[in-house]
Each structure stands twice: as structure tokens, then as C-alpha cells.
C-alpha positions, -999 to +999 in steps of 0.1 A: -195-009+065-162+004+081-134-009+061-098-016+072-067+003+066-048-017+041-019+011+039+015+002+037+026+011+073-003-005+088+007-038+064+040-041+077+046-023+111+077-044+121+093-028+091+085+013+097+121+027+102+131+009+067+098+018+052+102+057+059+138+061+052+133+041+018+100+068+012+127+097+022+157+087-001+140+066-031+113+084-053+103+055-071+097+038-039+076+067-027+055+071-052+048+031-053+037+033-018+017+069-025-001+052-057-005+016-030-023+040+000-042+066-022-061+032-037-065+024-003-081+054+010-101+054-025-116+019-015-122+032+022-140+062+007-166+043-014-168+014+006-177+036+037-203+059+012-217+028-003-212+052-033-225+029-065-195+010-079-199-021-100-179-046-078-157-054-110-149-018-105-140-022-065-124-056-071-101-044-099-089-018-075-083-047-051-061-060-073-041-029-080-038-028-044-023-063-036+000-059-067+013-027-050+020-039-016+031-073-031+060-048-054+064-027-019+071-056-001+097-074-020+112-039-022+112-033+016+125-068+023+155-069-001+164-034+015+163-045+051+182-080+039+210-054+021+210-035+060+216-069+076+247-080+053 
């Protein structure tokens, strides 16, 4: 089964120039999306290997995930509110 890319970019396109110049100038920002996108590609992998993985194990990582983009997105949208004022 081909999964979908959940990655930040992919999650919110309408917000790439504030995305990447957050990822350039704020490490702790980075590395939250980093962590958020190598889960992603880590789902990806097994889901497309059908490598066994109890699916507590596959939805806890699902979880992870959404908290991740959920803490990258209030992140992202308080930045580009700051940019507007």
C-alpha cells in the first residue's frame, strides 16, 4: 500500500517561504520539523514493506506524528501572524 507524504511542507504548502526561513534561522524549529518528517518517512517505509509492526507500534508513531505537526503548526502560524503586524 503506497502511503501519503504527511511531511511538513507537503502539510502546509501555502506557508513554504515561512516554513524554510523558520528551518534556516531557528534550531529548535528545525529539528521539530526533522524529528515530524523522519517519523513520516519511517511510517512510509514500513507501511510500503508491510514490514511486521504491531499496529500499536504504527499507531503510536501516528500519534507522535500529529503531535509534531500540531507543535509545527502553531509555531509556523504565530510566526507568519508576527510577519503580518
Amino acid at each position: 500500500m503506497l502511503s501519503e507524504h504527511h511531511d511538513i511542507s507537503h502539510e502546509f504548502p501555502e506557508w513554504r517561504v515561512m516554513l524554510d526561513s523558520l528551518r534556516a534561522t531557528d534550531q529548535k524549529f528545525d529539528a521539530l520539523v526533522a524529528k515530524h518528517d523522519y517519523i513520516d518517512d519511517e511510517i512510509r517505509r514500513l507501511e510500503e514493506s508491510q514490514l511486521p509492526i504491531s499496529d500499536t507500534e504504527i499507531e503510536k508513531m501516528k500519534f507522535q506524528r500529529a503531535a509534531l505537526k500540531d507543535q509545527s503548526y502553531q509555531l509556523l502560524r504565530a510566526a507568519v501572524e508576527a510577519a503580518k503586524s
